[in-house]
Backbone as CSV, one residue per row, in Angstrom:
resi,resn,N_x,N_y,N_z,CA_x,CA_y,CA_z,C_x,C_y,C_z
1,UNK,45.937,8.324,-41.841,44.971,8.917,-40.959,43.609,8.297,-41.258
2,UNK,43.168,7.887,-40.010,41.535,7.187,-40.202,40.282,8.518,-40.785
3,UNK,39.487,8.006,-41.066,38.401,9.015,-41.932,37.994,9.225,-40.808
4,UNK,37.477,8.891,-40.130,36.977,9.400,-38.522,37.824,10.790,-37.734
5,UNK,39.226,10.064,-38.004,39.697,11.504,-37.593,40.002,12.691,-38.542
6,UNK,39.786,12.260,-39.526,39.956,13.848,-40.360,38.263,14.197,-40.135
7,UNK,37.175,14.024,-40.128,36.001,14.148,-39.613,35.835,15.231,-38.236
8,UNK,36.471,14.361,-37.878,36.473,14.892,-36.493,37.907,16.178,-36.506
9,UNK,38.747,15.913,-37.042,39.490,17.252,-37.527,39.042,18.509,-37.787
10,UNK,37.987,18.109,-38.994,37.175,19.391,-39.851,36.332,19.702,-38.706
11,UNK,35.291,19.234,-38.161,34.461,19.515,-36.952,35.101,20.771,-35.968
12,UNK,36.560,19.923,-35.217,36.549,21.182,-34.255,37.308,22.662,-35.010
13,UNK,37.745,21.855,-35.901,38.449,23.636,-37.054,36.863,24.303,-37.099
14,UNK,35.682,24.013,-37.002,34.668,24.981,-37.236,33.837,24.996,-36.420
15,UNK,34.127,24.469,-35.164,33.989,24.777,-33.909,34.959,25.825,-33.197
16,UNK,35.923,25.408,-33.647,37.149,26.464,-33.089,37.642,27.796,-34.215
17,UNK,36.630,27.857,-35.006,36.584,28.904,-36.243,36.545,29.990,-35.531
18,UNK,37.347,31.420,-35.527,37.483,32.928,-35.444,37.350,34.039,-36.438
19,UNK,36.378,34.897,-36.046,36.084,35.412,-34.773,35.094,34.349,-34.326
20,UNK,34.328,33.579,-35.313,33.293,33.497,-34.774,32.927,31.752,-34.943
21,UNK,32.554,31.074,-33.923,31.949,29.572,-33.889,31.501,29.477,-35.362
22,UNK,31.621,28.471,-36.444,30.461,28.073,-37.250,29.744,26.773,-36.631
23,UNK,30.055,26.034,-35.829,29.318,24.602,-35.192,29.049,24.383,-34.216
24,UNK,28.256,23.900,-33.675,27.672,23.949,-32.264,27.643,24.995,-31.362
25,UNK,27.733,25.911,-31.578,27.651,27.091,-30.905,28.646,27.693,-29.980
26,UNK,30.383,27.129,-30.555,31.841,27.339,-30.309,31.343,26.087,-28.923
27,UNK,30.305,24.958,-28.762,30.700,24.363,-27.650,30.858,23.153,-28.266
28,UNK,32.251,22.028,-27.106,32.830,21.241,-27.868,32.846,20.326,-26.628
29,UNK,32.922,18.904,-26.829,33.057,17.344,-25.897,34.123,16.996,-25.559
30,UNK,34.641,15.994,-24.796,35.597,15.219,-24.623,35.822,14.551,-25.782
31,UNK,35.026,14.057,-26.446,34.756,13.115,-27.806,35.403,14.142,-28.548
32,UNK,35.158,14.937,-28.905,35.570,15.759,-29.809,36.826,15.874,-30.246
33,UNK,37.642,16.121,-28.652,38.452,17.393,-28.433,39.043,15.929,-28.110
34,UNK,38.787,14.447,-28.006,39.861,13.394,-28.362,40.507,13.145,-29.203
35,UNK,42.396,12.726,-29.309,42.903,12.338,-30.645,42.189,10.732,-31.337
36,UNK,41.256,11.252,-32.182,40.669,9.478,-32.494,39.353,9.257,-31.793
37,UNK,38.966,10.263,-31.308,37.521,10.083,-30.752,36.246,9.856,-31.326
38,UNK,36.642,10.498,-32.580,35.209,9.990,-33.707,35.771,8.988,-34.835
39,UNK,34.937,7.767,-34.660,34.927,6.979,-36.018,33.747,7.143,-36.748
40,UNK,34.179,6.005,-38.005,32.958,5.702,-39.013,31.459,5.838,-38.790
41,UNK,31.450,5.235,-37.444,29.841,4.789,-37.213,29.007,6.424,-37.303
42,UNK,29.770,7.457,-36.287,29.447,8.767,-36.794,28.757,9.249,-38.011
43,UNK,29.480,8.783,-39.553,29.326,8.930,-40.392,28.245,8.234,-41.324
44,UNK,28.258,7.049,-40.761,27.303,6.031,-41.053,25.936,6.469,-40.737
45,UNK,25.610,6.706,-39.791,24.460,6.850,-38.473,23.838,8.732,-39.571
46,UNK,24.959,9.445,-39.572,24.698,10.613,-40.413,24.080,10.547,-41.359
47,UNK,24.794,9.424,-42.727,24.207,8.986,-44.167,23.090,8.556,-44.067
48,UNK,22.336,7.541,-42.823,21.284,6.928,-43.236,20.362,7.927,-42.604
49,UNK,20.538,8.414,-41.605,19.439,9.728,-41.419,19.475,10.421,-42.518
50,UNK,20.315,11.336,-43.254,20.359,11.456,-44.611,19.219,11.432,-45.529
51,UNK,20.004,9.964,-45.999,19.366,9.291,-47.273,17.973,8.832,-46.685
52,UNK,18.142,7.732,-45.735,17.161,6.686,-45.470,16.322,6.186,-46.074
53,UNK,14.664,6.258,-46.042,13.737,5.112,-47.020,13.204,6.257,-48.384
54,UNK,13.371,7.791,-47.781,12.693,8.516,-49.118,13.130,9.154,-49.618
55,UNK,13.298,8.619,-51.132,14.553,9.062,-52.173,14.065,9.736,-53.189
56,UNK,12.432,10.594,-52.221,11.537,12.012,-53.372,12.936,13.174,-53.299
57,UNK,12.810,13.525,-54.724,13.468,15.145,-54.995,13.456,16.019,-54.136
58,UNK,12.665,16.092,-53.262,12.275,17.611,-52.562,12.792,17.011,-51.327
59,UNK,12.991,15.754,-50.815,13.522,15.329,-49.755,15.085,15.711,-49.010
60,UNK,15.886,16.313,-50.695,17.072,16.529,-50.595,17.601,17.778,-50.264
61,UNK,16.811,18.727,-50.266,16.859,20.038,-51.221,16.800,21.016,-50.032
62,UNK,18.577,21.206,-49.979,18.998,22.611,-48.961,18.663,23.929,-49.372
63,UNK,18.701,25.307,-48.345,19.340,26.628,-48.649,20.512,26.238,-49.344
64,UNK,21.080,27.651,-49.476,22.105,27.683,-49.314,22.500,27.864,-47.470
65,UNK,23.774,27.278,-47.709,24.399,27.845,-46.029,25.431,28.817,-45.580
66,UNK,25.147,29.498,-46.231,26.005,31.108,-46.246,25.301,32.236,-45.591
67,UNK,24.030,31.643,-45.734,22.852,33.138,-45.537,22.408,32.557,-44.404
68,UNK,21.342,33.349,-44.130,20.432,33.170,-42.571,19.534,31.924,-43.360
69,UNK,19.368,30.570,-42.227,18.796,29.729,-42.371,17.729,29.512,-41.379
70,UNK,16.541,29.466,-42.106,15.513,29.309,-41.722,14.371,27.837,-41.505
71,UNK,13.467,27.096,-40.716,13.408,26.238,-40.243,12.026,26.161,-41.313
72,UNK,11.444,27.992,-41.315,10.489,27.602,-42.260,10.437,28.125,-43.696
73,UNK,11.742,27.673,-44.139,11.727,27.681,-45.424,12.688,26.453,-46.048
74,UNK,12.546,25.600,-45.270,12.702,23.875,-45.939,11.560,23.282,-45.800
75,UNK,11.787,22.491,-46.609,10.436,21.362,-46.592,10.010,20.923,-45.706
76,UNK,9.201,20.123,-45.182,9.014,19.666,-44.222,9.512,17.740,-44.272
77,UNK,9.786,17.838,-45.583,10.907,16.096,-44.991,12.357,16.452,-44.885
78,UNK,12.822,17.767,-45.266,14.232,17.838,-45.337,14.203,18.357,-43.829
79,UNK,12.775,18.602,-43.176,13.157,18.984,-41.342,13.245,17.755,-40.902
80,UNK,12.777,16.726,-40.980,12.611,15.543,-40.621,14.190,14.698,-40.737
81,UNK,14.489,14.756,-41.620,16.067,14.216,-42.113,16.860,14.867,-40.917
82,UNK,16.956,16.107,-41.052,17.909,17.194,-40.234,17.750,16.741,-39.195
83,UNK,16.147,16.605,-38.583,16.270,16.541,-36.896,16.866,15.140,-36.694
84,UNK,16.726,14.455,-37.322,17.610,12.760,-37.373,18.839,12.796,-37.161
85,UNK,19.655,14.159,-37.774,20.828,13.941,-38.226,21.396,14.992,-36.569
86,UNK,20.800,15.847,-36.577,20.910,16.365,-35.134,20.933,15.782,-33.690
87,UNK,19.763,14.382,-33.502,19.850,13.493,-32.984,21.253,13.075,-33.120
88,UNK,20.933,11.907,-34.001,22.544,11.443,-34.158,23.871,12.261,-33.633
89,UNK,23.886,13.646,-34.027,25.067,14.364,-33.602,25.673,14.339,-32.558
90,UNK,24.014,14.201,-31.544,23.913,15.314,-30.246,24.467,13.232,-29.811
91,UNK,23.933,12.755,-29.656,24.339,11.122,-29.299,25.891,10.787,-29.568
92,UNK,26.152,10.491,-30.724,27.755,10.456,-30.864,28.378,11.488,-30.084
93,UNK,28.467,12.397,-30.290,29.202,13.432,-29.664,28.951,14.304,-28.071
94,UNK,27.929,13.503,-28.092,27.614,14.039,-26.405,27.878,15.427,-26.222
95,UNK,27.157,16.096,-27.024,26.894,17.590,-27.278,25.425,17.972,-26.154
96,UNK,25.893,19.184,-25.808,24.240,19.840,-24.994,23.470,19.719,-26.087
97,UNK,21.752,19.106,-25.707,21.225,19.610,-26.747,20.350,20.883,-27.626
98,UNK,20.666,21.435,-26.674,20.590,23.338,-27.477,21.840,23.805,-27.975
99,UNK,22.930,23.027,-27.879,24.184,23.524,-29.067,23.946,23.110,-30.163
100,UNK,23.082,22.086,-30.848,23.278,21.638,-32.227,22.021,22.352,-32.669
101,UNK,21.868,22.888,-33.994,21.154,23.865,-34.498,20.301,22.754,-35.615
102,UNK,19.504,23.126,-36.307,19.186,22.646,-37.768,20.425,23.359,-39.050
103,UNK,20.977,24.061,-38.787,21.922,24.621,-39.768,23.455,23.909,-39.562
104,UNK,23.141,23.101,-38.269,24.587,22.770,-37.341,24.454,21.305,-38.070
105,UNK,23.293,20.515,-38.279,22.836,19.539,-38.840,22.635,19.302,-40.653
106,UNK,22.552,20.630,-41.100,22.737,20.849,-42.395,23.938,20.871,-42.779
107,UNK,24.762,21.429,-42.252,26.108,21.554,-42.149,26.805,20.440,-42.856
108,UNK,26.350,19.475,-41.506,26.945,17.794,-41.564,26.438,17.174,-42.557
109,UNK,25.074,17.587,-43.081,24.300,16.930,-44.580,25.367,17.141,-45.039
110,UNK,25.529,18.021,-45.292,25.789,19.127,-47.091,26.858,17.787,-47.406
111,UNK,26.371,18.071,-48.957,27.147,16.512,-49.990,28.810,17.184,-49.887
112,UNK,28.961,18.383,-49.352,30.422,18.906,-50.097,31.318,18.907,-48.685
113,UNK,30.419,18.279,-47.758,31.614,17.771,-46.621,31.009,16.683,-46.622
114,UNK,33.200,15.913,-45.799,32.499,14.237,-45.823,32.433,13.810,-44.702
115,UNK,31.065,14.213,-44.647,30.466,13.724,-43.188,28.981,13.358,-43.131
C-alpha cells in the first residue's frame, strides 16, 4: 500500500468518525473519497509549510488537541505555519474553504500522525 493511501485512509476514518466528524467538518471530495487519490506531494507540500525557513522553539509549539482550540492562544508563527498548512489542504483536496479549521490543520501538523 502507497503512503498516500494510508494518508488518505486515516483522513476519511476521521472524517467519517461517529457520532461525530473530527475533520473538515464531516465534509469530504472526490479526491478523498478516491481509491489512490492522495499521494506524497500532499505530504510534502504539508512538511514544508510545517517546518519551512523558521526552526525558533516557539514556532513548533501546539495545544493540546483534545480540548477546545483556540486561535488566540498559539503563537502567532505557529498561526502562520497552520494557515499554510490549511492552504495546502484546502488545494490538494479541493475542500470548501470554511470546512478546514486551524485545529483541522493542526491535526495534519501533529508529529504523531503521518501526515
Amino acid at each position: 500500500m502507497y503512503l498516500g493511501e494510508l494518508v488518505r485512509l486515516i483522513l476519511v476514518t476521521l472524517v467519517d468518525a461517529a457520532p461525530k466528524p473530527l475533520l473538515f467538518s464531516g465534509k469530504s471530495t472526490p479526491t478523498l473519497n478516491q481509491h489512490y487519490g492522495v499521494d506524497t506531494s500532499l505530504m510534502s507540500a504539508t512538511e514544508e509549510a510545517w517546518i519551512g525557513n523558521d526552526k525558533s522553539e516557539d514556532a513548533f509549539v501546539l495545544p493540546p488537541l483534545g480540548g477546545e482550540f483556540k486561535k488566540e492562544d498559539l503563537g502567532p508563527k505557529v498561526v502562520i505555519k497552520l494557515e499554510k498548512i490549511r492552504s495546502v489542504i484546502i488545494q490538494h483536496l479541493g475542500l470548501p474553504d470554511d470546512s478546514v479549521s486551524l485545529k483541522d490543520a493542526a491535526v495534519c501538523a501533529d508529529y504523531r500522525i503521518p501526515f
